[in-house]
C-alpha positions in Angstrom: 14.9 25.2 -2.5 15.5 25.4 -6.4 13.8 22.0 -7.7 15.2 22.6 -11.3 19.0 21.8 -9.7 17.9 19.5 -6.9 20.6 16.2 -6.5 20.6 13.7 -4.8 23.4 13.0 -2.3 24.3 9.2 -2.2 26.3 7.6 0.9 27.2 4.1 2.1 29.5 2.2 3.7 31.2 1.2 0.8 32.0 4.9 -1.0 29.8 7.0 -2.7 27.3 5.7 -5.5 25.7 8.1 -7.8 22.2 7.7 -8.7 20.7 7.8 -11.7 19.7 11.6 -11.5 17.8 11.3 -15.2 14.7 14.1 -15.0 11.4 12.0 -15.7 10.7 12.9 -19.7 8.2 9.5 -20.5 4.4 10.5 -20.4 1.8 8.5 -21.5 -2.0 8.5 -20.5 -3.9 6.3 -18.7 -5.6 3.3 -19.4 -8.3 2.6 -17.2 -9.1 -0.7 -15.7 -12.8 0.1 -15.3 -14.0 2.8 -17.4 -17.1 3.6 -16.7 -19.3 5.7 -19.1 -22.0 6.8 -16.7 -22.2 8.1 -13.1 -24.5 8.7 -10.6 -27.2 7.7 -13.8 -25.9 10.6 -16.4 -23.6 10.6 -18.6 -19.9 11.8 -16.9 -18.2 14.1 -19.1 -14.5 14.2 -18.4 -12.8 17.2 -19.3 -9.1 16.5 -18.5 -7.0 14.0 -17.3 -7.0 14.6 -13.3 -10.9 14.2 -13.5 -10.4 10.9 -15.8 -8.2 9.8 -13.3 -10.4 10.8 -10.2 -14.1 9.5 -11.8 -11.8 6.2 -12.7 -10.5 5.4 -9.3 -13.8 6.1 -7.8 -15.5 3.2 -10.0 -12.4 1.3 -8.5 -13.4 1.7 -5.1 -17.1 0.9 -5.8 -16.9 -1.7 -8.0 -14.6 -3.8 -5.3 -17.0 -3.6 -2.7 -19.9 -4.3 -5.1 -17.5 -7.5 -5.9 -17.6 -8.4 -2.0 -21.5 -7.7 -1.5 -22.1 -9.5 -5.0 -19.8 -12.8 -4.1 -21.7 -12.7 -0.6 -24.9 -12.9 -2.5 -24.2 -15.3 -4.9 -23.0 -17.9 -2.2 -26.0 -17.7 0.1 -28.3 -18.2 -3.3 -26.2 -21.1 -4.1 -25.6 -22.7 -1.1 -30.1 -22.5 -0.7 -30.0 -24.5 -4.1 -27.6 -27.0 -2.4 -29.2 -28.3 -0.2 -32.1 -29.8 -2.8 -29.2 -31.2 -4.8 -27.5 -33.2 -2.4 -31.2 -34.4 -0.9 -32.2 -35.4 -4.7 -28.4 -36.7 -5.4 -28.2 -41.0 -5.3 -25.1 -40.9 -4.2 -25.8 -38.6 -1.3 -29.1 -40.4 -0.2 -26.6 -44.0 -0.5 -24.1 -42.6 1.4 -26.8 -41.0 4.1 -28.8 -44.3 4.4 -32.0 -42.7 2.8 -34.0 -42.2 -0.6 -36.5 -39.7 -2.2 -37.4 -41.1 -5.7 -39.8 -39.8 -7.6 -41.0 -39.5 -11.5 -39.2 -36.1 -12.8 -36.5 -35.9 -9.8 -33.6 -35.7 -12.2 -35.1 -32.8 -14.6 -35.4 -31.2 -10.9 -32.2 -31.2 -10.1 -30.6 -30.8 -13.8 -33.3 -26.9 -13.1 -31.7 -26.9 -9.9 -27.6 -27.4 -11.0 -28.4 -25.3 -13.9 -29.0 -22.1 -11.9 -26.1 -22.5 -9.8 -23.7 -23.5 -12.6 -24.8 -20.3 -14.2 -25.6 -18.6 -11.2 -23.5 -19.6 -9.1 -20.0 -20.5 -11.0 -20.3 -17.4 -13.4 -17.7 -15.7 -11.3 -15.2 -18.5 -12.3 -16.7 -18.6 -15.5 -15.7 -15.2 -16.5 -12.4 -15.4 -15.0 -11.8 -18.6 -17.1 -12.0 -16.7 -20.1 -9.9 -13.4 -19.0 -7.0 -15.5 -17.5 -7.4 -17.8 -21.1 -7.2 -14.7 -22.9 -4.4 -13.2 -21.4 -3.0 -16.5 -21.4 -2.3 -16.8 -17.1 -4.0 -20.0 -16.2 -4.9 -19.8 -12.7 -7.5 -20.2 -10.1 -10.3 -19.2 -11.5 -8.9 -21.4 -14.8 -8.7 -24.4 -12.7 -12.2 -23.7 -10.9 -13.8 -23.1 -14.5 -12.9 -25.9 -16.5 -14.3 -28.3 -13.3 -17.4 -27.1 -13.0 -17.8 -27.2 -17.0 -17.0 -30.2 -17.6 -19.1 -31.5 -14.3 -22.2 -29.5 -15.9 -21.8 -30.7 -19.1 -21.3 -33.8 -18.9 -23.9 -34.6 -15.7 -26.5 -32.7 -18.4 -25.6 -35.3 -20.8 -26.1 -38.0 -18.2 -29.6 -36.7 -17.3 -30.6 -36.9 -21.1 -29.6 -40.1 -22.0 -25.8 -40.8 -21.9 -25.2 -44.0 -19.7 -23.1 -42.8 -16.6 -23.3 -41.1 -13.4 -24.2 -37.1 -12.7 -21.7 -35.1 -10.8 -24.4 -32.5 -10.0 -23.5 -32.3 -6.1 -19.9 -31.9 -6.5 -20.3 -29.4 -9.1 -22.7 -27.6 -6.3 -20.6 -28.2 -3.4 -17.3 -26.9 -5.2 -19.1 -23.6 -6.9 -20.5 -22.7 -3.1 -17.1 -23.7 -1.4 -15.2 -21.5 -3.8 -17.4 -18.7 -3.5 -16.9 -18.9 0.4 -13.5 -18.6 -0.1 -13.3 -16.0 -2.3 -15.7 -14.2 -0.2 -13.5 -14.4 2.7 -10.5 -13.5 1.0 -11.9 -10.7 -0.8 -13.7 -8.7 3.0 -9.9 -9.6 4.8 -8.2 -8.0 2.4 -9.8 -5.0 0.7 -7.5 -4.6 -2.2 -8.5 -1.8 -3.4 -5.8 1.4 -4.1 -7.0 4.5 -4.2 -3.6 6.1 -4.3 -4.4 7.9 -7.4 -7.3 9.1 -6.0 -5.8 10.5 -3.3 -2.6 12.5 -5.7 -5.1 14.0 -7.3 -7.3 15.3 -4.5 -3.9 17.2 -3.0 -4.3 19.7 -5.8 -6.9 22.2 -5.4 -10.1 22.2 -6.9 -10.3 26.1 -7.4 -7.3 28.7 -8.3 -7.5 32.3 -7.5 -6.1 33.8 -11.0 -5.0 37.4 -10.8 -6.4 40.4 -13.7 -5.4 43.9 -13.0 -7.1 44.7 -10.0 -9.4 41.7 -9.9 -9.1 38.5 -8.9 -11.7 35.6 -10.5 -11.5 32.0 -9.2 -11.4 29.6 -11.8 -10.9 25.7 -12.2 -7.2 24.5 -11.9 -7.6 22.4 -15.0 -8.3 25.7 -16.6 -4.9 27.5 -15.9 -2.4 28.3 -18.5 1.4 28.7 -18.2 2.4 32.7 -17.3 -0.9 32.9 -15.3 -0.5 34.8 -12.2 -2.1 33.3 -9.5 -3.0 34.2 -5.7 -2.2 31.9 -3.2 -4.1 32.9 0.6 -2.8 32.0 3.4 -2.8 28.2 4.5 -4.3 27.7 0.8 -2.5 24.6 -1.3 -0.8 26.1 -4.4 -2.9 24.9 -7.2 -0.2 24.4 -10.0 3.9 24.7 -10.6 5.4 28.1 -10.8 7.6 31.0 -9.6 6.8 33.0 -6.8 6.4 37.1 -8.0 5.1 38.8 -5.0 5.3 37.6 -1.1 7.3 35.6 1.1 5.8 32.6 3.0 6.6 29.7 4.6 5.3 26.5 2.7 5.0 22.8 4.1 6.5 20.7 1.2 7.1 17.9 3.3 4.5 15.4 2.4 5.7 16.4 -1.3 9.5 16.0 -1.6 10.4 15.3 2.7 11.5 18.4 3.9 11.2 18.1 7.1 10.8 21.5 8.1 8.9 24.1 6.2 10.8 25.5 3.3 11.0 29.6 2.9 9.9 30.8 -0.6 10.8 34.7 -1.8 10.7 36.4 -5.1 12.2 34.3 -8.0 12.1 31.0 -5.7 9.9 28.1 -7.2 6.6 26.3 -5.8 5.3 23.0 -6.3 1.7 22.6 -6.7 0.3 20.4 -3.6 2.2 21.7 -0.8 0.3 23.7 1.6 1.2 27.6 2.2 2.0 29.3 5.4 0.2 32.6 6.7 1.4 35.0 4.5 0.0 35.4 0.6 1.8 34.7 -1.7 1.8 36.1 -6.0 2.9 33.1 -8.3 3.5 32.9 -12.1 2.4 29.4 -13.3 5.1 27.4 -15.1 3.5 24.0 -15.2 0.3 22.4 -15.4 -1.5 19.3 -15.9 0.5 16.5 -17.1 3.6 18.9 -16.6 3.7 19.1 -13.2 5.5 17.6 -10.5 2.8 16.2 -9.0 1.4 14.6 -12.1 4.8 13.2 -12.5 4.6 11.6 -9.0 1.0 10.1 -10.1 2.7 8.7 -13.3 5.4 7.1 -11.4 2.7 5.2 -9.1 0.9 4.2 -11.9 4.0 2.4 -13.8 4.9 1.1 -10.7 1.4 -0.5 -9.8 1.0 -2.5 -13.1 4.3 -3.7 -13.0 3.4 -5.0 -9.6 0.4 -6.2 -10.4 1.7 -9.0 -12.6 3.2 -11.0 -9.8 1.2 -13.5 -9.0 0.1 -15.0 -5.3 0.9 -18.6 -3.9 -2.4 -19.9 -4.3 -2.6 -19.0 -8.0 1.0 -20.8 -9.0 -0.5 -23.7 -7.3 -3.6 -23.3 -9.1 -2.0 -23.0 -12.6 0.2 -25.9 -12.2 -3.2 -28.0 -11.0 -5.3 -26.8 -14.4 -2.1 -28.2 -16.3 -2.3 -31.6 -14.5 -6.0 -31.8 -14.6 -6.3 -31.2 -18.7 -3.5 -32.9 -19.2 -4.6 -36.2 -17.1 -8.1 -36.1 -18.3 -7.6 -36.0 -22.1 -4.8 -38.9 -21.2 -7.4 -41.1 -19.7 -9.5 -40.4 -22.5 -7.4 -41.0 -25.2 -5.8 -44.2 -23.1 -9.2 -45.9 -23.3 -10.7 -45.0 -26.4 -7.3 -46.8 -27.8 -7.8 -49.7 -25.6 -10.9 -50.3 -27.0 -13.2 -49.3 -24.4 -17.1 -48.0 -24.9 -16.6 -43.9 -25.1 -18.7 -43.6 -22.4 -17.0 -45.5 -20.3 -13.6 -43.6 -21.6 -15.4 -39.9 -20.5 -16.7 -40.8 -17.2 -13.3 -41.5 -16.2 -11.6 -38.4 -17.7 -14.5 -36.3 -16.2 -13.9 -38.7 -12.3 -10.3 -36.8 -13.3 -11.0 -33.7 -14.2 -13.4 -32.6 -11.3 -10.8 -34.9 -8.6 -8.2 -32.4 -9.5 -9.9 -30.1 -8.5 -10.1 -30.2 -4.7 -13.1 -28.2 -2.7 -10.3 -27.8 0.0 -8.1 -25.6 -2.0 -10.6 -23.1 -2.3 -10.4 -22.7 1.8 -7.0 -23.3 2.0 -5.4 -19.9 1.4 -8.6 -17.6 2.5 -8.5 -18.8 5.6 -5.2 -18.4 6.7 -4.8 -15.0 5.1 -8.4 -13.9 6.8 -6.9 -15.2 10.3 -3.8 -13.5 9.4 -5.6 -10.1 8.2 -7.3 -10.4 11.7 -4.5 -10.9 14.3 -2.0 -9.1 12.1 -4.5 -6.1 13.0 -4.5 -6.6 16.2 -1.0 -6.0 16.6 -0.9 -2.9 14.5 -0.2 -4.6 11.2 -2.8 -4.0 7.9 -2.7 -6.2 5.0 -3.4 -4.4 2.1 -1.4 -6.8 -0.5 -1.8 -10.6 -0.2 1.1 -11.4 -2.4 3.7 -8.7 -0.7 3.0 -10.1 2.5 3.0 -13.8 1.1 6.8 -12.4 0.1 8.0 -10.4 3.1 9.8 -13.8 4.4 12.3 -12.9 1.4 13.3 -9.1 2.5 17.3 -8.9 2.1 17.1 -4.8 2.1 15.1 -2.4 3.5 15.1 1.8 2.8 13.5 4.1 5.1 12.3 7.5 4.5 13.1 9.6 7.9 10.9 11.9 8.2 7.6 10.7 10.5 9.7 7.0 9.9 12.7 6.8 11.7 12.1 10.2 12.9 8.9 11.5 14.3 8.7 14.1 11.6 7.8 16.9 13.6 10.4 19.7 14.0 11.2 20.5 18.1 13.4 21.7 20.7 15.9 18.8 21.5 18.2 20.8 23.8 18.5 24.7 25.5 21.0 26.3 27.3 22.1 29.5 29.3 25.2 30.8 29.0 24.4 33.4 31.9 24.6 32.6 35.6 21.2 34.8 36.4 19.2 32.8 34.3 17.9 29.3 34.1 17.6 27.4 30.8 13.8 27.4 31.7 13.4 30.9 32.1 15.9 31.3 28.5 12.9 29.1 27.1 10.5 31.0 28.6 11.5 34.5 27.2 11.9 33.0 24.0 8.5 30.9 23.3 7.4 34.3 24.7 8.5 36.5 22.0 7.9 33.5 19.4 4.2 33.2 20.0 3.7 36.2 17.6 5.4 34.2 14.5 4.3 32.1 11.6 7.8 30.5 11.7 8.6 26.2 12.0 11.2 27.2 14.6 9.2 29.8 16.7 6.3 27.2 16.8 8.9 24.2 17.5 9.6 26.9 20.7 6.3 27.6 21.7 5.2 24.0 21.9 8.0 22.8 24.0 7.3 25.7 26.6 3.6 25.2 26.6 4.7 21.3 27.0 6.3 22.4 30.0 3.8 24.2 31.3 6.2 27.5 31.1 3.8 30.7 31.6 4.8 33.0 29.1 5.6 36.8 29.4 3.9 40.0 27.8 6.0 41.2 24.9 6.5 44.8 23.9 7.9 46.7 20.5 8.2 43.4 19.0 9.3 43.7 15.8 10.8 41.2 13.2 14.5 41.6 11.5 13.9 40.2 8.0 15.6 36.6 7.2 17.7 37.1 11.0 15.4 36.7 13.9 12.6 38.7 15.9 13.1 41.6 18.9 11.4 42.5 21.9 11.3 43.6 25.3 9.9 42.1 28.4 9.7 43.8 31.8 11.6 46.7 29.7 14.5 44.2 29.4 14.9 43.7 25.3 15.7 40.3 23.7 16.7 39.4 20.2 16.0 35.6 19.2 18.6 35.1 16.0 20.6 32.9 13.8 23.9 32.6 13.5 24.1 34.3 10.7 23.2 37.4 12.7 25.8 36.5 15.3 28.8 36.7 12.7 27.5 39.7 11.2 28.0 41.3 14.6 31.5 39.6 15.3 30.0 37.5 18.5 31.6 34.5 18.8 29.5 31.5 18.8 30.1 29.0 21.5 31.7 25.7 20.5 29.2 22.9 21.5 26.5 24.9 19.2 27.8 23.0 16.3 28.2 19.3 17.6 25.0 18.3 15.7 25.0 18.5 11.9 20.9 17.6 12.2 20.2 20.4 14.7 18.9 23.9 13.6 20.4 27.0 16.6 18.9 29.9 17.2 20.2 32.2 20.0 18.8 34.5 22.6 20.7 37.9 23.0 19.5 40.0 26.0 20.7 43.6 25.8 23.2 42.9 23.2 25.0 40.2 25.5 24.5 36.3 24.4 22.5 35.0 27.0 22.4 31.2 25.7 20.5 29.5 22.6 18.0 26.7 22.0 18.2 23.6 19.3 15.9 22.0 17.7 15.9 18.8 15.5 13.6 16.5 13.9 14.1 13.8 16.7 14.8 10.4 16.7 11.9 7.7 17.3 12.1 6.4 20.4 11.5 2.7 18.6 14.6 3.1 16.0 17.3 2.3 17.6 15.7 -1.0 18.5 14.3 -1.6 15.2 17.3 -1.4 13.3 18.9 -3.9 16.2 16.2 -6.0 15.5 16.3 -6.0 11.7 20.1 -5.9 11.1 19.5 -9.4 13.4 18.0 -11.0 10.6 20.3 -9.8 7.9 19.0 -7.3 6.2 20.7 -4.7 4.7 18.7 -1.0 6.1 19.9 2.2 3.9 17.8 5.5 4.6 16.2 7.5 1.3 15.1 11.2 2.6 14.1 14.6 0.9 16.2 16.3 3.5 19.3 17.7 3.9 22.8 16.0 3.2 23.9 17.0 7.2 21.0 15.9 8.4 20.8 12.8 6.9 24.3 12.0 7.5 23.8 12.6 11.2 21.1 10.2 11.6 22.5 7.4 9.4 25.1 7.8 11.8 23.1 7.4 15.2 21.2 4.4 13.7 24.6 3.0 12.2 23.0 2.3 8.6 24.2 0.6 6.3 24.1 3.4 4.0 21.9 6.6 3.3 20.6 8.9 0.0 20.0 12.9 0.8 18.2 15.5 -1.0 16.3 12.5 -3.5 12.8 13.6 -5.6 10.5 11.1 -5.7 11.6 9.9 -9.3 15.0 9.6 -7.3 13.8 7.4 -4.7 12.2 4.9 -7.3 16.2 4.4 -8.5 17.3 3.8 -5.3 14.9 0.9 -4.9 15.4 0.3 -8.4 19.1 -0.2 -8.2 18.9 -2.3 -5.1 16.4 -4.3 -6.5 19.2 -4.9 -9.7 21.8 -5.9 -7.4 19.5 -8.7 -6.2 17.8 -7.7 -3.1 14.1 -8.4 -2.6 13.1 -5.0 -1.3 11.2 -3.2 1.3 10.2 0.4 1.6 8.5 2.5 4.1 7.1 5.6 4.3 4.5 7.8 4.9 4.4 10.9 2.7 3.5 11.7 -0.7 7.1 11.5 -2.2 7.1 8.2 -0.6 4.2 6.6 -3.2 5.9 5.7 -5.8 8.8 4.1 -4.0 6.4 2.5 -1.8 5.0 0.9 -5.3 8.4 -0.1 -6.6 9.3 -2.1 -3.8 8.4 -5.9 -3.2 7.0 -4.5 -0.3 5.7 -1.0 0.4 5.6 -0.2 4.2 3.3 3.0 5.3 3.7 4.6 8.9 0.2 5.2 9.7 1.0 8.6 10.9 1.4 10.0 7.2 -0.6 10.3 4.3 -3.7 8.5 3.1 -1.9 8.4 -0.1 1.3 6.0 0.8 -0.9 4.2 2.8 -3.0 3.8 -0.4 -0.2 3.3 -2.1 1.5 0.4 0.3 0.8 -3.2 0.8 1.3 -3.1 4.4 0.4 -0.1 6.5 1.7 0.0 10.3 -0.9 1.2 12.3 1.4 2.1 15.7 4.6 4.2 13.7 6.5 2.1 15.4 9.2 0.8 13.4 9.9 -2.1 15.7 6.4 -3.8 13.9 8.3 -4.1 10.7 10.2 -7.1 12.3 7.2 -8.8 13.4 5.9 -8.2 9.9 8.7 -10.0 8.6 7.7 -12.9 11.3 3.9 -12.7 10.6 5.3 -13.4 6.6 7.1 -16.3 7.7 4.4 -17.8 9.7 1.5 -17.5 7.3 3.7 -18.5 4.1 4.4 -21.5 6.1 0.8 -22.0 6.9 -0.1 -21.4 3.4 2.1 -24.4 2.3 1.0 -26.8 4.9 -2.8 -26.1 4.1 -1.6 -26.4 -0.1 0.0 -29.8 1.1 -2.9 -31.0 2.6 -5.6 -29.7 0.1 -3.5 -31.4 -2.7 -2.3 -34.2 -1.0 -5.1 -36.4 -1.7 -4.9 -35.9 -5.2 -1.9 -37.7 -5.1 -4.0 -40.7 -4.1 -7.2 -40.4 -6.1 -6.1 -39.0 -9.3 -4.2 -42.0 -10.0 -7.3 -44.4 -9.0 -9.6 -42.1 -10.9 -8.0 -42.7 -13.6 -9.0 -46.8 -14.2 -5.5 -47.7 -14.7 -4.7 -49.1 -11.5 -5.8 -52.7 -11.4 -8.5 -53.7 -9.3 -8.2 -50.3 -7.6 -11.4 -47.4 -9.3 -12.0 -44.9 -7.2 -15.8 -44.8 -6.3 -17.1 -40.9 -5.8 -18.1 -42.2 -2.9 -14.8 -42.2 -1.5 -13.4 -39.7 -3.2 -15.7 -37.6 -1.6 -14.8 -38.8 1.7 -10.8 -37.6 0.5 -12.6 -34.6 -0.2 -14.6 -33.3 3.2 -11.7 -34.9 4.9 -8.7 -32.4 3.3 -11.4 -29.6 3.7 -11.5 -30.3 7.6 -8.2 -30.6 8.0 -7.2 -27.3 6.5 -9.8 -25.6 8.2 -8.2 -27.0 11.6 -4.7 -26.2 10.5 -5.3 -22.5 9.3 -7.5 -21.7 13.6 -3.7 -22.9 14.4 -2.1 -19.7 12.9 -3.3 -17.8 15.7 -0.9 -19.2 18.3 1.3 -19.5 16.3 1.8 -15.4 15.9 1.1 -14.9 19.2 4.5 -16.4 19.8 
């Protein structure tokens, strides 16, 4: 298949729509998110772009699970340190019934707060100033200015000003945030090694052809008009134009060609797919950032920071607390101070504020449902890799499916045989042929083979086999001979080809010809999931809109659009082509879903609200998605859209009741309710109680998705 003058085919219900069919021209390097400057305690060297991308993604990985191990640490530390501040805190001991007093006790737990405001809180901290500097108040905004103005102004208490400390709350709401985070953070491991995994497809060695020798040398090190040697079952290191050789090679992780595509003399190869069991010669056209690989990488890239801008339900809800919070506080403050009151008096009350906005319970509120949700999701085949996207999957209105290993089961078999002779069965027809196939490297012949051996079909000894280039194979058995060929041979010899050969565009015939009579013929077809039918049922009962976007072949495509009664299908589309489909759905106003599971799937799977991997494919769109379907089965993607509902519902309940008391105190806190100053006392008691109750209300999210 000529790349260069590949379209895509575009089909729906409503007439055809073209695509944007624009090649991909914009390049642009990367910016790492965590460049790191040494590994494994040496300097790391990078030579070229694949390795800065590779070494980059690595740190990723690392540094998220340090992140996990390091907010696991810093809680238990903190939550120790606790324990002495709520013993040594006055309001604690009043509310208890009991008292330790003694000369110092204060400076003890000022030494004590100190370490876990630092300690402790410097997760927030440093969040606090990234989301000031970009200018994205949100959690860690709202957690930071708290515990801040908690420290500070409890340290001031401690060394002279007249008031009361807020050391306990400041400890209590640093070790209940880190819990949360914690928990949140090992549920979901957010990490995307998607570029990772595009780069390890390529080869790490090339075998680079001079004169009579060939000399392995690294792939970042080839040059356009190399020639290069590909083995068999080797991946083709870089772009280029096959020379020399004629091979089979599996492209279908790569562009979605479900079968494996035949490459002669003059044809082109993509670096990444994988070759069959002949060798092949290649000139090298592209390389590095040139290549069609590196284009895919780029694509997922621009797609992933795009995404990563949206931001999750408990963070809106955060932002829109910091803003209440400031704003209240320096109002209470200012309020007094004009009313004449003592500015101590003026900054207890706007600190009461301050801290009171932000509750301890919203720091359990959305963990916990999204860690019980993680957990049962993945007992029923669902894995959360994206909070947000699942947060969002309530809102799917249109959902595109790649076929192959989606809808289909992506592996290319026998779907029907027939005899056309009365002295032979259609089991003994299979028989003869999976016996004279067993000798080749071709899709179909091993598409044969498996179905006999599936049937448990012994097969023959084959004698002066011998193949008929680009038409089909020969051979005798029991001094009988047999040809297994394509049509194409059939009209070449003016045999007629039966009629109900051709009542399936999708289907590929070959036919069996026993001593030049047609004897009958076998089909095969990338079949159908089992699951689809019902899926689609399941999903068009909800509304959405399902179209199909697939590598493969307009017939083909056609056909099983057809079956599944789509609302629309695109044939023949590049990966770059696949990102416009989602593109231009997404620009009609459609929240979008994708699923997928190969490598041309990636950056689609980024583009879309919500990427979908079938667990059966690659690492890379499962990398690449924010929900991966353990099972295949198609039929989960409409309890994913379910599970969304559920949880988002959840979510807003526990936001409800985390905030809800604020609603109460904040006013009181305040001082300008007559008669009416909230005490700490019971605003703790607002506090623990919210915290309970969304602890009780998220446990309840496991019935309800069991439902």
């Amino acid at each position: 298949m000529d790349h260069s003058k590949h379209k895509a085919h575009t089909h729906t219900t409503h007439g055809n729509s073209q695509l944007n069919q624009d090649a991909i021209t914009k390049e642009h390097e990367v910016k790492d998110q965590l460049a790191e400057t040494t590994l494994h305690g040496h300097d790391a060297h990078v030579h070229d772009k694949h390795a800065d991308r590779q070494s980059s993604h690595h740190g990723h990985h690392g540094h998220h699970a340090h992140m996990i191990e390091d907010f696991k640490k810093r809680f238990w530390i903190s939550l120790l340190l606790t324990l002495p501040v709520l013993a040594l805190s006055e309001m604690i001991q009043h509310w208890l019934g009991f008292t330790i007093q003694f000369t110092g006790s204060q400076y003890i737990l000022f030494l004590l707060s100190t370490i876990i405001f630092f300690y402790g809180g410097w997760p927030f901290l440093v969040g606090l100033k990234d989301e000031v500097k970009e200018k994205n108040p949100g959690m860690m905004t709202l957690i930071g200015v708290a515990i801040a103005v908690a420290y500070v102004y409890s340290s001031a208490v401690v060394f002279g000003l007249e008031g009361m400390d807020f050391y306990w709350e400041l400890a209590t709401l640093i070790v209940i945030m880190l819990l949360g985070h914690w928990v949140e953070m090992k549920s979901v491991m957010g990490a995307s090694r998607a570029l990772e995994l595009l780069v390890q497809m390529m080869p790490a060695e090339a075998h680079v052809v001079h004169g009579d020798h060939v000399m392995d040398v690294k792939v970042e090190q080839l040059k356009p008009n190399d020639i290069i040697l590909i083995k068999a079952n080797e991946k083709i290191p870089a772009d280029g134009i096959v020379i020399e050789g004629e091979s089979y090679l599996d492209e279908s992780m790569l562009t979605g060609e479900s079968k494996p595509v035949k490459k002669t003399k003059g044809d082109q190869v993509i670096g990444g797919s994988v070759n069959g069991n002949q060798s092949l010669k290649v000139r090298v056209a592209k390389t590095g950032k040139e290549s069609y690989l590196n284009k895919v990488i780029t694509l997922v890239e621009e797609a992933q920071k795009a995404k990563s801008k949206t931001q999750n339900l408990a963070n809106v809800a955060a932002r829109w607390l910091t803003f209440i919070a400031i704003g209240a506080g320096t109002a209470t403050l200012v309020i007094w101070l004009a009313m004449g009151k003592p500015f101590d008096y003026a900054l207890e009350r706007m600190v009461t504020v301050m801290v009171i906005s932000c509750p301890h319970a919203l720091g359990l509120a959305i963990p916990l449902v999204v860690a019980i949700s993680t957990a049962v999701s993945a007992r029923k085949g669902l894995l959360i890799r994206n909070r947000t996207a699942f947060e969002n999957a309530r809102k799917i209105t249109a959902l595109v499916f790649d076929k192959t290993g989606t809808l289909t089961e992506g592996k290319f078999g026998v779907s029907r045989y027939e005899s056309l002779l009365p002295d032979i069965t259609g089991e003994e027809l299979l028989t003869v042929a999976a016996s004279l196939e067993q000798q080749s490297e071709h899709p179909i012949a091993q598409g044969i083979v498996k179905k006999a051996k599936g049937q448990k079909l012994e097969l023959k000894k084959v004698t002066d086999f011998k193949s008929l280039t680009a038409k089909g194979i020969r051979g005798s058995i029991s001094g009988v001979q047999w040809l297994v060929v394509s049509p194409g041979y059939l009209r070449e010899n003016k045999i007629e080809i039966p009629a109900n050969t051709t009542s399936d565009a999708a289907e590929t015939i070959v036919f069996l010809i026993r001593e030049e009579k047609l004897a009958g013929f076998i089909a095969l077809a990338d079949k159908i999931r089992e699951e689809s039918p019902k899926a689609i049922d399941m999903l068009r009962a909800k509304g959405i809109k399902l179209y199909m976007a697939t590598g493969d072949n307009e017939k083909t495509a056609k056909s099983v659009s057809e079956k599944l009664q789509l609302d629309g299908y695109y044939s023949e589309v590049m990966p770059h082509e696949k990102v416009d489909v989602i593109k231009k759905l997404q620009k009609e106003g459609h929240f979008v879903a994708m699923t997928g599971d190969g490598v041309n799937d990636a950056p689609a799977l980024a583009q879309a609200n919500v990427g979908i991997a079938v667990g059966s494919g690659t690492d890379v769109a499962a990398e690449t998605a924010d929900i991966i379907l353990v099972n295949s089965n198609p039929r989960d993607i409409a309890s994913l859209i379910l599970f969304g509902r559920a949880t988002y519902k959840k979510m807003i309940q526990n936001l409800i009741w985390a905030t809800g008391y604020n609603a109460i105190s904040l006013p009181l806190a305040t001082g300008f309710v007559s008669g009416l100053v909230i005490s700490p006392a019971i605003g703790a008691v607002f506090m623990s109680l919210s915290t309970v109750i969304v602890a009780i209300n998220a446990q309840l999210l496991k019935t309800k998705l069991k439902t």
